[in-house]
Backbone as JSON, one array per atom type, in Angstrom:
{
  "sequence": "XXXXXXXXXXXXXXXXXXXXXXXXXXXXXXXXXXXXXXXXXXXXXXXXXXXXXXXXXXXXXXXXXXXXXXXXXXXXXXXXXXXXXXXXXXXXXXXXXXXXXXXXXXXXXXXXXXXXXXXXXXXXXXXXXXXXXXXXXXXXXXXXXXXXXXXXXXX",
  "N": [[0.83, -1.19, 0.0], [1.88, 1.19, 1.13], [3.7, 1.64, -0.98], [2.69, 2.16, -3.61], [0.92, 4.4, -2.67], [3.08, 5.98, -2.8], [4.5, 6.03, -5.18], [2.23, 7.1, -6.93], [2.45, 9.61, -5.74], [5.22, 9.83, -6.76], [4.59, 10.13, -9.43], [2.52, 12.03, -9.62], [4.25, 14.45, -8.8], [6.44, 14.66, -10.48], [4.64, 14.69, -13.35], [3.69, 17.06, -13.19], [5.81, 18.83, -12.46], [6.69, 18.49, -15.17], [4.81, 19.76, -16.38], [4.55, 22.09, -15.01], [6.95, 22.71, -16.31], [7.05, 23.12, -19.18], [4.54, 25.13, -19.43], [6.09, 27.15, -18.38], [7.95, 27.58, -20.6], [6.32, 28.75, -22.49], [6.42, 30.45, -25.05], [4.36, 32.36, -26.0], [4.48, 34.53, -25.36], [6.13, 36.42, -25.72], [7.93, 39.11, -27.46], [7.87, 38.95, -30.78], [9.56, 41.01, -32.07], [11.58, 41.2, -30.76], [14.39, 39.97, -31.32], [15.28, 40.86, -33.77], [15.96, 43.68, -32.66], [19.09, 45.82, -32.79], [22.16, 45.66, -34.7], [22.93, 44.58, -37.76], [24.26, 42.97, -40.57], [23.86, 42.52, -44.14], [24.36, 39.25, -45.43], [24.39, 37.65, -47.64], [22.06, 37.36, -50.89], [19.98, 36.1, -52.36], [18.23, 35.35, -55.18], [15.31, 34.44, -57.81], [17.17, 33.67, -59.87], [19.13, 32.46, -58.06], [22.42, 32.7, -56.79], [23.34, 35.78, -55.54], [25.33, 37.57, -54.35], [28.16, 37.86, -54.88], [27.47, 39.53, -57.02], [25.96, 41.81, -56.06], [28.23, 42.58, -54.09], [29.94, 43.27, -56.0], [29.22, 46.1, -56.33], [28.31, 47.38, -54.25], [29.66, 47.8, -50.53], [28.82, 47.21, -48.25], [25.49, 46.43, -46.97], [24.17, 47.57, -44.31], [21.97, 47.61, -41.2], [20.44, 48.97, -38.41], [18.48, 47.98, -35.67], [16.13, 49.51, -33.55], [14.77, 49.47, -30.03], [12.87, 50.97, -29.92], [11.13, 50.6, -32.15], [12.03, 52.06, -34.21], [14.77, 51.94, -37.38], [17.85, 52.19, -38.52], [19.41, 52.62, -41.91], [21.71, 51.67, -43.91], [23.01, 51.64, -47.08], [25.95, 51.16, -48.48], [27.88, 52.02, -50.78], [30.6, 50.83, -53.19], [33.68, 52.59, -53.98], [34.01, 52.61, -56.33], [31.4, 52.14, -57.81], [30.44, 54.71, -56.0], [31.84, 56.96, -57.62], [30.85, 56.57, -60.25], [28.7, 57.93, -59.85], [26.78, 57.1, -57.95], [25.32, 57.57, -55.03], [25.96, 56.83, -51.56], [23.37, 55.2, -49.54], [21.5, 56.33, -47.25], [18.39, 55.44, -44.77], [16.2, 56.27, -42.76], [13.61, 55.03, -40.36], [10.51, 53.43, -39.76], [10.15, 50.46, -38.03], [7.34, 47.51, -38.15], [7.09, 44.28, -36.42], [5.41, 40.85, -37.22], [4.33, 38.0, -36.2], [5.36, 36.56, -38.62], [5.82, 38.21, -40.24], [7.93, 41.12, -41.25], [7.97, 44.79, -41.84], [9.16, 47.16, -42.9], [9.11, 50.82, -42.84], [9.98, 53.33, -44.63], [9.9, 56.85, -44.97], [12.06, 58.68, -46.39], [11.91, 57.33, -48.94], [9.45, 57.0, -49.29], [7.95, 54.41, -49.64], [6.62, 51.68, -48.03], [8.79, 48.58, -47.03], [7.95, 45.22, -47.36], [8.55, 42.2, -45.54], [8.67, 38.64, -45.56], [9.99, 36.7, -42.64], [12.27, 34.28, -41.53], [13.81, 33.14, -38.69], [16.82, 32.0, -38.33], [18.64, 31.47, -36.46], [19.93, 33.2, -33.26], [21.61, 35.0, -34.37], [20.97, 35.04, -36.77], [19.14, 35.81, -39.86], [16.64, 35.2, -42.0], [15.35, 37.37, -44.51], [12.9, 38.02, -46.82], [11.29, 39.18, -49.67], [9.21, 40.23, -52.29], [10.5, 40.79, -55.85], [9.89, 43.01, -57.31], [9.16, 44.72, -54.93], [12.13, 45.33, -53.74], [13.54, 45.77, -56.03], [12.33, 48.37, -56.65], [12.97, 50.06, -54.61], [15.5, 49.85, -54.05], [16.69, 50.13, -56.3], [17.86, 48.0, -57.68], [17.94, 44.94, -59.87], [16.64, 42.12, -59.47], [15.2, 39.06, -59.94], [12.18, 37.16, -59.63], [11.4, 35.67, -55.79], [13.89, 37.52, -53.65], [15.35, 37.13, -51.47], [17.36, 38.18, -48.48], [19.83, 37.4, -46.42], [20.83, 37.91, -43.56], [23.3, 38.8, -40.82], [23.83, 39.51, -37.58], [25.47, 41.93, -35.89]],
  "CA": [[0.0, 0.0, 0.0], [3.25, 2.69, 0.92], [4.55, 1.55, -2.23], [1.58, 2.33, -4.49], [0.97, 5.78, -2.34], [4.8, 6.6, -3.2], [4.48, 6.12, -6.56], [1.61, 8.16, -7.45], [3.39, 10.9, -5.42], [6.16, 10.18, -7.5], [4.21, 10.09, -10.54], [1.99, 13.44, -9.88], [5.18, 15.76, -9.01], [6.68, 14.62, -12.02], [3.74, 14.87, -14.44], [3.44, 18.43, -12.0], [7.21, 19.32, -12.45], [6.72, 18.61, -16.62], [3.64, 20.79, -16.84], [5.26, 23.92, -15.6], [8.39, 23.56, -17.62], [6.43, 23.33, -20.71], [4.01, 25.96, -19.15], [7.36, 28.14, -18.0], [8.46, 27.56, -21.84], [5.88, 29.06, -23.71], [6.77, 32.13, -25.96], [3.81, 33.2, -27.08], [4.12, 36.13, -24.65], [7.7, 37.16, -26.47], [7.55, 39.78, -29.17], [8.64, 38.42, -32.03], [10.27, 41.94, -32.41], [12.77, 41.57, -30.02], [15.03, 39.4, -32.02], [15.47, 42.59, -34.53], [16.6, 44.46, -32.1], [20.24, 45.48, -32.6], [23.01, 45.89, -35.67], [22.52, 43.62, -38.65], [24.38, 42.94, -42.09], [23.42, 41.36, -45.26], [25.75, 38.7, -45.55], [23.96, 37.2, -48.92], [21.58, 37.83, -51.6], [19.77, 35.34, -53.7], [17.1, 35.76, -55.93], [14.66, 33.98, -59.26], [18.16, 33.68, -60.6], [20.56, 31.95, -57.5], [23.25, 33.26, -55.87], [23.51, 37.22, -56.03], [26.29, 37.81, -53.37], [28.99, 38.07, -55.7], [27.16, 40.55, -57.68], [25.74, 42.73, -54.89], [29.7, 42.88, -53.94], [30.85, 44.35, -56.96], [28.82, 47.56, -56.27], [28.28, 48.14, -52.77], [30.49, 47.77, -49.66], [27.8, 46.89, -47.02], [23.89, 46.79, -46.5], [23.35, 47.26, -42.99], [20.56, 48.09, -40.66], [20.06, 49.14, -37.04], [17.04, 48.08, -35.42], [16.36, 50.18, -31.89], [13.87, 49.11, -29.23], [11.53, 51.53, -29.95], [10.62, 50.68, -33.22], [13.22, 52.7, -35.03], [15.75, 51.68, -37.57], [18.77, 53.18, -39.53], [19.36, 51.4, -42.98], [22.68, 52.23, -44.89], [23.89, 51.1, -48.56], [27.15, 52.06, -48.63], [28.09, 51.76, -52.08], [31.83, 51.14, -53.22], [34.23, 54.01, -54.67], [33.87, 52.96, -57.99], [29.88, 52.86, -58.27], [30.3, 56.51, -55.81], [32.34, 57.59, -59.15], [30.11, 56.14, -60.91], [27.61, 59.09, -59.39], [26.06, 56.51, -57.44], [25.61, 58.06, -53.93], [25.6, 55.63, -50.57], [22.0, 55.26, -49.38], [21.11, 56.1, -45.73], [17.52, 55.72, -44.89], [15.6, 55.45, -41.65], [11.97, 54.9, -40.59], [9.89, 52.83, -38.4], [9.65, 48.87, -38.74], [6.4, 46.45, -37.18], [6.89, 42.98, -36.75], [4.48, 39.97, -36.73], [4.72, 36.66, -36.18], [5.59, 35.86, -39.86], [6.28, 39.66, -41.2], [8.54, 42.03, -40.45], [7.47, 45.92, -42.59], [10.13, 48.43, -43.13], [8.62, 52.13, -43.66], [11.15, 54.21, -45.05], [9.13, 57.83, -45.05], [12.52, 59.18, -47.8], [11.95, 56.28, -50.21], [7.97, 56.87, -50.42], [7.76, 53.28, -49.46], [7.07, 50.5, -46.65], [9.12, 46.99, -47.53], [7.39, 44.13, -46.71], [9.36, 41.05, -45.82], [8.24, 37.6, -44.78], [10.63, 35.81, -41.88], [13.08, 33.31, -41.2], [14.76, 33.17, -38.04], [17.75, 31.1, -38.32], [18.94, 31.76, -35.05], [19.62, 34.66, -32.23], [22.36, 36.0, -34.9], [21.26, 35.19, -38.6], [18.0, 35.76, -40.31], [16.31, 36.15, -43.84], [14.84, 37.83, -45.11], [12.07, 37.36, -48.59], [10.48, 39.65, -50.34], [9.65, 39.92, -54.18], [11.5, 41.71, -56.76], [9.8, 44.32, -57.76], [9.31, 45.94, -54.12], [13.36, 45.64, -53.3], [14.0, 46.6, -57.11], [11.9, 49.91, -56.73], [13.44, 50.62, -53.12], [17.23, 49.88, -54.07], [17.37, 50.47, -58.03], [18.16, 46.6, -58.11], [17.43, 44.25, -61.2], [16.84, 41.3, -59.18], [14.19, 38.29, -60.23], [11.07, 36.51, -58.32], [11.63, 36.11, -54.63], [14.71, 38.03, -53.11], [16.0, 36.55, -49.65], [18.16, 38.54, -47.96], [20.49, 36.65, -45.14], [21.2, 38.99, -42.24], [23.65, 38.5, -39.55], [23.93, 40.31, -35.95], [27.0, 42.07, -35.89]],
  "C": [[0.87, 1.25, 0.0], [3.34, 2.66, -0.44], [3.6, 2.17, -3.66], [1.24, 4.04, -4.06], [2.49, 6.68, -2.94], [4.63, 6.54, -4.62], [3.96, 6.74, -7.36], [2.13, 9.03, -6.39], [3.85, 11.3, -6.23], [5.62, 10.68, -8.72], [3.23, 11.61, -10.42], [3.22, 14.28, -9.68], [6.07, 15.61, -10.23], [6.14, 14.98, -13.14], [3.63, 16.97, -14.06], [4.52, 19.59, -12.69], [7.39, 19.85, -14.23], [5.67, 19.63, -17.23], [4.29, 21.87, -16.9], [6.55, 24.13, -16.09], [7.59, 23.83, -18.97], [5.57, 24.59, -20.79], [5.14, 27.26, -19.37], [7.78, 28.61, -19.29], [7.5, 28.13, -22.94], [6.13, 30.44, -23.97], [5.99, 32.84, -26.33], [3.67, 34.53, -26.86], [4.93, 37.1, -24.89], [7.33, 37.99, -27.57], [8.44, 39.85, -29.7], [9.4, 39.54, -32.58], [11.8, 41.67, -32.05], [14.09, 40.93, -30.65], [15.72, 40.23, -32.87], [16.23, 43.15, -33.81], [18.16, 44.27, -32.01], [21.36, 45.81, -34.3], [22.74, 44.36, -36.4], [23.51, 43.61, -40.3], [24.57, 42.4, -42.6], [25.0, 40.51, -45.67], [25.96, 37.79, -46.94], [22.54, 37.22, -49.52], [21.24, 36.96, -52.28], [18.18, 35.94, -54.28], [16.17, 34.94, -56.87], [16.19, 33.13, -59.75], [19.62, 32.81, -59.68], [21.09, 33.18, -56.84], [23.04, 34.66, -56.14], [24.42, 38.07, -55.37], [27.28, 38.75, -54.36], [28.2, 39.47, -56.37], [26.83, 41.98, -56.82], [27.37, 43.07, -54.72], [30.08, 43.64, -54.62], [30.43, 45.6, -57.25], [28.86, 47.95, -55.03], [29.67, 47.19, -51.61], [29.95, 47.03, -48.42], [26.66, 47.46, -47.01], [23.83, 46.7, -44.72], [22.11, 47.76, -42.42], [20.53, 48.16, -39.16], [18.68, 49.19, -36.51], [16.68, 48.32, -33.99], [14.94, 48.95, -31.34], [12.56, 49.87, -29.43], [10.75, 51.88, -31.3], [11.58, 51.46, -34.59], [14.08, 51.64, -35.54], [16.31, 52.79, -38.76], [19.26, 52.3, -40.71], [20.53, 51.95, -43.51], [23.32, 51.36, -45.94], [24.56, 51.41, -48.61], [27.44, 51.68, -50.1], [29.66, 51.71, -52.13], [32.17, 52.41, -54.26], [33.94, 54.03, -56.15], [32.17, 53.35, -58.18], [29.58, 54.47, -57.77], [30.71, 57.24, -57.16], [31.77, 57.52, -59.97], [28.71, 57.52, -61.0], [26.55, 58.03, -58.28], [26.16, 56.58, -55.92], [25.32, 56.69, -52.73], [24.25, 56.14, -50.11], [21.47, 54.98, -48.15], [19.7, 56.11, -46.2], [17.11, 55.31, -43.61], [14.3, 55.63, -41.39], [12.07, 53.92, -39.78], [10.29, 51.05, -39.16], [8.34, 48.19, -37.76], [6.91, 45.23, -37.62], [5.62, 42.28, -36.22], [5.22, 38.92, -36.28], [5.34, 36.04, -37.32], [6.34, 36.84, -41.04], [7.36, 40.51, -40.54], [8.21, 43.66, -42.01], [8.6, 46.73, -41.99], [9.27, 49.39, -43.6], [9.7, 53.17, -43.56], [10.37, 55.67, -45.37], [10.37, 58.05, -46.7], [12.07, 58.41, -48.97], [10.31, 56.15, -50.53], [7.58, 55.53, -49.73], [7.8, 52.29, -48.08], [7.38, 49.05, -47.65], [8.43, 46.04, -46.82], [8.53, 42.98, -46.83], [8.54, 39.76, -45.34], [9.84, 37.33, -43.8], [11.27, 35.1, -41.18], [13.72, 33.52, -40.21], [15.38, 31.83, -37.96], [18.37, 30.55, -36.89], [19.04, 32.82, -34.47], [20.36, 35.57, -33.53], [22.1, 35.81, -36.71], [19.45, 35.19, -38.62], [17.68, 35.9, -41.37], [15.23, 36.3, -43.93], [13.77, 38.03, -46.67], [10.89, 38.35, -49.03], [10.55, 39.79, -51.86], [10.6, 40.92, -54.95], [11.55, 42.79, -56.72], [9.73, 45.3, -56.85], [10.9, 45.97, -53.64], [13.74, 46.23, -54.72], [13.56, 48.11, -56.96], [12.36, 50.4, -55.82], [14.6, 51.1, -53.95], [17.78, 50.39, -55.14], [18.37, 49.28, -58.26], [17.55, 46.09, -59.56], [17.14, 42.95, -60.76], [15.67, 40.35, -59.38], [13.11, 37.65, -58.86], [11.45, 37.17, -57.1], [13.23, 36.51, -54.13], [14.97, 37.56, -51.82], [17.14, 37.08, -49.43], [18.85, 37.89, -46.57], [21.01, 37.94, -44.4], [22.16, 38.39, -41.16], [24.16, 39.35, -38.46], [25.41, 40.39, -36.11], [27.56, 42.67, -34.83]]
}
């Protein structure tokens, strides 16, 4: 009879113990922002077409992006010397961002435009980024096909 009382003991603070870790563990109360938050830069570029790294390279220097706590970020294209010579100026821009669960929206007030992205978190320090062509072509003055995925990493 102990032995049978001891056991369901054992067996409710266990079942007890597993509830509130799984309880303790749920995220849904996290905003999916917070991840954002922080220095970021594109570390590759594909597109419709594959890789686009390499190509992105041979004009600019670095895409980054600063994303504050309070909704704020700072976006900069730096372009290299030759495309600057080229007349092709580097491209600050800043403006608000919202995230969802699935979205993250760039509104850039200079550029006229909010980017929509879908996604991906890879982990705490990489993410991508996917939106279509034609809204990163009309932002950036890209040529780039279908979906665009930008890889991000926390710097």
């Amino acid at each position: 009879m102990k032995t049978q009382v001891l056991r369901k003991l054992f067996f409710t603070i266990i079942t007890s113990f597993a509830l509130l870790t799984v309880v303790g563990c749920d995220s849904s109360d996290d905003d999916p922002a917070d991840v954002f938050v922080g220095n970021w830069a594109v570390t590759s570029i594909t597109d419709g077409d594959g890789d686009q790294t390499a190509a992105f390279g041979a004009v600019a220097n670095s895409l980054t992006v600063t994303f504050e706590e309070d909704g704020s970020f700072n976006l900069l294209l730096d372009y290299n010397d030759l495309a600057n010579q080229a007349g092709q100026p580097d491209l600050p821009a800043a403006g608000t961002y919202t995230v969802t669960e699935t979205n993250l929206s760039l509104a850039i007030p200079a550029l006229g435009a909010t980017l929509p992205f879908t996604y991906n978190v890879v982990s705490n320090n990489q993410i991508e980024l996917t939106s279509q062509s034609d809204i990163v072509n009309a932002a950036f003055g890209t040529n780039y096909t279908g979906s665009v995925t930008l890889t991000v990493t926390r710097q």
